[in-house]
C-alpha positions, 0 to 999 in steps of 0.5 A: 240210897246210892246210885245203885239202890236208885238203878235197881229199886226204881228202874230195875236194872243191875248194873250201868252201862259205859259212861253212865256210872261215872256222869252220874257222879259228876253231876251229883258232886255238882259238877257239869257234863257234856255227854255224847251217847248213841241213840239207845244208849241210856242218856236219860239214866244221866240226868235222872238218876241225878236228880233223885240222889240231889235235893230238888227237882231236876229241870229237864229242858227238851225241844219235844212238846208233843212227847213230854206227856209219854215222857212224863207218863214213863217216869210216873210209871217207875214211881218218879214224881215228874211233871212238865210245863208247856204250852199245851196246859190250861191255865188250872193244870199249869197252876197245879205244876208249879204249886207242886214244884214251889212244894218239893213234890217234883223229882223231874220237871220237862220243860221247852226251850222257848218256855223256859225262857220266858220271864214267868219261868225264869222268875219260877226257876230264881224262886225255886232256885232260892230255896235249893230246889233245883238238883240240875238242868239237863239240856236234851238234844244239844246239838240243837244249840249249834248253828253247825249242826244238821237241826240248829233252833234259835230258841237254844241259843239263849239257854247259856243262861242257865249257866250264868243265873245258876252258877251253883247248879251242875248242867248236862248237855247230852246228844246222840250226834255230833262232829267234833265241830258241833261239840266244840259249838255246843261248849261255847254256846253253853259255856261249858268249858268246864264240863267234862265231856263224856263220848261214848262209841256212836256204833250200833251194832245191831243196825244193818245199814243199805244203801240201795239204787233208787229203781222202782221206790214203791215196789222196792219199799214194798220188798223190804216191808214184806219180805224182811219186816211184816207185821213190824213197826218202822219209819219211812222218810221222804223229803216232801209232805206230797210225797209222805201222803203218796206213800203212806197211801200206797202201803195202805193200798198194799195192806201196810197199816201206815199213817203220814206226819209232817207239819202241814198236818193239823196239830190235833192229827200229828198227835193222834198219828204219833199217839198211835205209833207209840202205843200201837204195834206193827204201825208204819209212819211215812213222815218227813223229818218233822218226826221223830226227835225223842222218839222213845219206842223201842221196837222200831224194826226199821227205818226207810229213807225214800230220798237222800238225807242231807247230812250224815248227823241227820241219817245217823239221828234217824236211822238210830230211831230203829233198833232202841232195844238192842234187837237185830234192825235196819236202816234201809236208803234208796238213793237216785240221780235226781236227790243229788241233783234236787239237793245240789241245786236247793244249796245254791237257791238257800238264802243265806251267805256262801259260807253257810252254802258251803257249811251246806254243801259240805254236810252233803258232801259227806253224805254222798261220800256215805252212799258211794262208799265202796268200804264198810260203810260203818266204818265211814259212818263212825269215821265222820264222827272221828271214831276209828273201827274195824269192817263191820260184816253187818252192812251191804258193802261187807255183805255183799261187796260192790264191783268197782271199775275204771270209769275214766273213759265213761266219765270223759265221755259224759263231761265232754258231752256237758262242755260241748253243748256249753262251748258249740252250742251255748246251751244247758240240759238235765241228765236225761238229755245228756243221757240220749246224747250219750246213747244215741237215742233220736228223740224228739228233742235230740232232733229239734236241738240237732244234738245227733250232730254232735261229735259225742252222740252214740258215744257210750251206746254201750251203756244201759240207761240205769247205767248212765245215770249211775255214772252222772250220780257219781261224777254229780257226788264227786263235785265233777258236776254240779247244778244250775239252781234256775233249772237244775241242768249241769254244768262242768266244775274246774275240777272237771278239766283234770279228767277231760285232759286225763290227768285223774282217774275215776273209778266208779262203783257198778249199781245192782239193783237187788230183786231179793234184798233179803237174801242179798244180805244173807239175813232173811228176816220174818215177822217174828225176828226179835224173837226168833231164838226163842223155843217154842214154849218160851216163844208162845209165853212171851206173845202171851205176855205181849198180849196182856201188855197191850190189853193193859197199856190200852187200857190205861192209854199209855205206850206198852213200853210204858208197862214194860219192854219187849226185852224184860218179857223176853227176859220173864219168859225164858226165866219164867219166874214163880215168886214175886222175888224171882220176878223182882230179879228180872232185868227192867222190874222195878219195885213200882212195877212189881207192886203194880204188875208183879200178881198178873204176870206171874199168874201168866208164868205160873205152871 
C-alpha cells in the first residue's frame, strides 16, 4: 500500500495538505526532515504515515507523559498498533511493551526524552535497531531543544544522539514555533544539517486575535465567555497558580463549569482536571502554562490569556490550542501596566548572565511590540516569524482600527516627572505615585513626600486615570522606562533624554475599553457558532450525532474526538449517507472506524 491507500484506509482522509505529501517521502526514502507547521496543521500524518510504510516500529519522542495514553488511544482507535513507555507503567505493563516491540507487533512507540535516554532504552532501541525495527525517530516539539526558544528542556539536548548511534534511521524534528534563530539551534543541537527543512505558512486564519486593556479582568472574561462563548470549551492563562484558583473559583461562581491546572496541583488531580477537559464538552481550564503542550482537542473555541505572555513563540503556542478543527476561534489577551511592569522587573531579578537577561528582555520586547501594535496584528505575528502577509481583516486592529495621537507632550511630562523626583529628591516611586503627581491629586502620600511642590504637579490634569496608565504602559514597552527589580519603581533610560530634549516624537495609541467586545469585532457569536451555517435539519442531525458520540466515548472513556471529529459529523450530517460506502466517503472515516461505528451512525442517518 502507497501513502495514499495508508491516507484513506487508515485515517480517512482524501487527499494531504501542504507539505505533508513531500515529507512523507523524504522520510520513507530514509532521508531526514526539519518540518515547521502550525498548531493543527497535521504534523502527526508526517511521522505516522512513515512509520506504517517502513519496516519497524516508529519511535515517537514526546515531552508529553500525561497525554501519551490519548495519544496512544487515538492510534489504536484507526487500527494502528502503538504502545508507549514511561514512567507511569508497572513493571508487568512495561514488560508487555517491550515484548511487543522485540516481536514486531508495534506501528508506533511514544516515548519521553528523559526515558529514552536512560541506559535500559538505549540498549532496547540498539536491540531493535539490530534487527531493523526502527522505521524512524520523530522528535515532537523540537523547540524544546533550543536554549533560544521560549520552552527550552535540558533533557532535549542529549537526543543528538539518535543521529549518531542510528545513522541509518531517517529523524524528523517537527514544531509549530520557531524564530529563524530557534531553527538554526534546532539544527545543531540535533545535527540535522542534512535535513531538509519543510516551513510551512504559521497563520491561522480561522483565529481572531484581541488584544484588549486590562480594566475589570473578571468581568471582562465573564463578557467574553457569555456573550461570544457559552456553553463552549476553552483556556484561560494566568501567570500565578494563586491566580488560576482565584479564577476558576470565580466562573464556577458565575455557572462557568471550570477547573485549575498548574503544577503545585497533586499529579493525580492535574490528570483528572486534563482527563475531563479532554473527554468533556463545554469545560473551561484556568491554568497556568504547565497546560497545554499537545494539547489534541479540537474544539477549543477560545483561548484567554489574563496576563501578558512572555513571548511572542509562547502566545502563538497557546493561542494555537483554539480552533484545532478549522472552526471560527479566538484568542482573547487583557494586558495592563502592571504585567509590564512585573515582567520588567522579573528579567532583572532572573538568575543567569546579562546575555541571557537580554535574550529575555528581547522575547519581551517583541511581545509588547505585539500588543501596542496599531497595524494588523496578524501581520506582525507572522512577521516575527519571518513571514510576510497582507492585513488580515480578522483581529481587532483591522476590525476596529485604534486612535493613534502625538504623545510627545504626555510622554515629557511623565519622564520629567520620573527624572525630577530621581534628580530633587533622590527618590523612586511606582506608576501610581507618579500618576497623582502628574494629576494633581493630594493624597496622603503626595503630602508626607510633599510631591504637590514640585514643578510637574497637576501638569497632565487633563488626563483620565486609565489614560495615564496607558501612556506610562507605552513609554514602559517602548524601553523609555524601565524597572528597578527591589521594588519595581521607574527609572529614566538613556533613550528617555531624546524625548525630554524634544529630539523624538512618541506617538501613543488611545485605549478603549469596549463594553461589548462582540459587537466591537462585528462577529457576534453564540453557543452554536461552529455549527451555525447549518440548516435546521442537518443542524438537528448533527447534535444527534454528537449525543451518540459522547455516550460512546463515555463509555469507553476515551476523548470523543477519539471516536470522530466535529468536523466528520459535520460532514455525515450534510451528506447524510445511506450505505456503509457512502459512509466510508466521509472525510475522517477510516476503514477501523467504519467496521466499528459504520451500523450505529447510519441507523442515525437513516430516513
Amino acid at each position: 500500500m502507497d501513502k495514499f491507500g495508508v491516507l484513506k484506509t487508515v485515517f480517512g482522509y482524501d487527499g494531504f495538505r501542504g507539505d505533508q505529501a513531500e515529507i512523507i517521502d523524504t522520510l520513507v526514502a530514509g532521508d531526514d526532515a526539519l518540518v515547521l507547521m502550525p498548531t493543527g496543521g497535521g504534523k502527526s500524518l508526517c511521522y505516522q504515515i512513515p512509520a506504517l510504510l517502513r519496516r519497524g516500529t516508529g519511535v515517537v519522542v514526546s515531552p508529553l507523559i500525561a497525554l501519551m495514553q490519548d495519544q496512544v488511544d487515538a492510534m489504536t482507535a484507526l487500527g494502528v498498533r502503538a504502545a508507549f513507555l514511561n514512567s507511569t507503567l508497572t513493571p508487568d505493563e512495561r514488560g508487555a511493551v517491550i515484548a511487543r516491540l522485540r516481536a514486531g507487533e508495534l506501528d508506533l512507540l511514544y516515548v519521553a526524552p528523559e526515558g529514552l535516554l536512560t541506559p535500559a532504552t538505549i540498549a532496547l532501541l540498539d536491540e531493535a535497531h539490530r534487527d531493523g525495527g526502527i522505521a524512524l525517530f520523530a522528535i515532537d516539539e523540537a523547540h524544546c531543544v533550543s536554549q533560544w526558544g521560549h520552552d527550552f528542556r535540558p533533557d532535549y539536548l542529549g537526543l543528538n544522539l539518535l543521529g549518531e548511534r542510528y545513522a541509518d534511521v531517517p529523524r524528523v524534528a517537527l514544531t509549530a514555533t520557531a524564530t529563524a534563530a530557534t531553527r538554526a539551534d534546532i539544527v545543531t543541537r540535533l545535527g540535522l544539517d542534512r535535513a531538509r527543512v519543510f516551513v510551512e505558512s504559521f497563520d491561522r486564519p480561522n483565529i481572531q486575535y484581541r488584544i484588549v486593556p486590562k480594566a475589570s479582568p473578571d468581568q471582562q472574561l465573564l463578557r467574553l465567555l457569555r456573550q461570544e462563548h457559552p456553553g463552549e470549551a476553552g483556556i484561560v492563562y494566568c501567570l500565578s497558580r494563586a491566580s488560576t484558583e482565584k479564577v476558576a473559583q470565580m466562573l464556577s461562581a458565575n455557572g462557568i463549569d471550570a477547573l485549575p491546572y498548574h503544577a503545585g496541583l497533586p499529579a493525580e488531580v492535574r490528570s483528572a482536571h486534563q482527563g475531563r477537559f479532554l473527554r468533556e464538552d463545554g469545560l473551561v481550564m484556568v491554568a497556568t502554562i504547565a497546560f497545554g503542550m499537545g494539547i489534541d482537542k479540537p474544539d477549543v473555541r477560545f483561548v484567554a490569556h489574563l496576563d501578558l505572555p512572555k513571548s511572542v513563540e509562547g502566545y502563538y503556542q497557546e493561542t494555537g490550542r483554539a480552533g484545532r478543527d478549522g472552526q471560527p476561534a479566538t484568542a482573547w489577551l487583557a494586558y495592563g501596566l502592571a504585567e509590564v511592569v512585573q515582567q520588567r522587573r522579573l528579567i532583572e531579578l532572573s538568575d543567569g548572565d546579562e546575555a541571557h537577561k537580554r535574550n529575555l528582555a528581547t522575547h519581551l520586547n517583541a511581545m509588547l511590540a505585539l500588543c501596542e501594535a496599531v497595524e494588523c496584528r496578524r501581520v506582525q505575528l507572522l512577521a516575527y516569524f519571518g513571514e510576510a502577509s497582507r492585513p488580515c481583516g480578522n483581529c481587532d486592529t483591522c476590525l476596529t482600527p485604534p486612535e493613534t495621537f502625538d504623545g510627545t507632550v504626555s510622554a515629557q511630562q511623565a519622564l520629567s516627572a520620573v527624572w525630577r523626583l530621581a534628580h530633587e529628591r533622590g527618590q523612586t516611586f511606582g506608576a501610581g505615585q507618579i500618576i497623582d503627581i502628574l494629576r494633581g491629586k493630594t493624597t496622603e502620600k503626595v503630602l508626607r513626600f510633599r510631591h504637590q511642590q514640585l514643578s510637574v504637579f497637576g501638569v497632565g490634569a487633563e488626563l483620565t486615570e486609565p489614560a495615564w496608565r496607558a501612556v506610562i504602559r507605552q513609554l514602559l514597552a517602548m524601553g523609555l522606562l524601565s524597572v528597578t527589580p527591589e521594588h519595581s519603581t521607574l527609572v529614566l533610560t538613556d533613550a528617555a533624554g531624546e524625548v525630554l530634549r524634544g529630539q523624538r516624537q512618541v506617538p501613543l495609541r488611545r485605549d478603549v475599553v469596549a463594553k461589548a467586545s462582540a459587537n466591537k469585532t462585528g462577529r457576534a457569536r453564540t453557543a452554536a457558532s461552529t455549527t451555525e451555517a447549518l440548516p435546521p435539519a442537518d443542524q438537528s442531525l448533527f447534535e444527534t450525532l454528537r449525543t451518540w458520540r459522547a455516550a460512546e466515548a463515555k463509555a469507553q472513556g476515551k476523548p470523543a474526538y477519539i471516536v470522530f471529529s466535529d468536523a466528520t459529523l459535520r460532514a455525515i450530517a450534510t451528506t447524510r449517507p445511506a450505505s456503509t460506502s457512502e459512509l466510508g466517503e466521509v472525510s475522517g472515516v477510516g476503514t477501523v472506524k467504519l467496521e466499528r461505528y459504520g451500523a450505529a451512525v447510519l441507523a442515525l442517518t437513516a430516513p
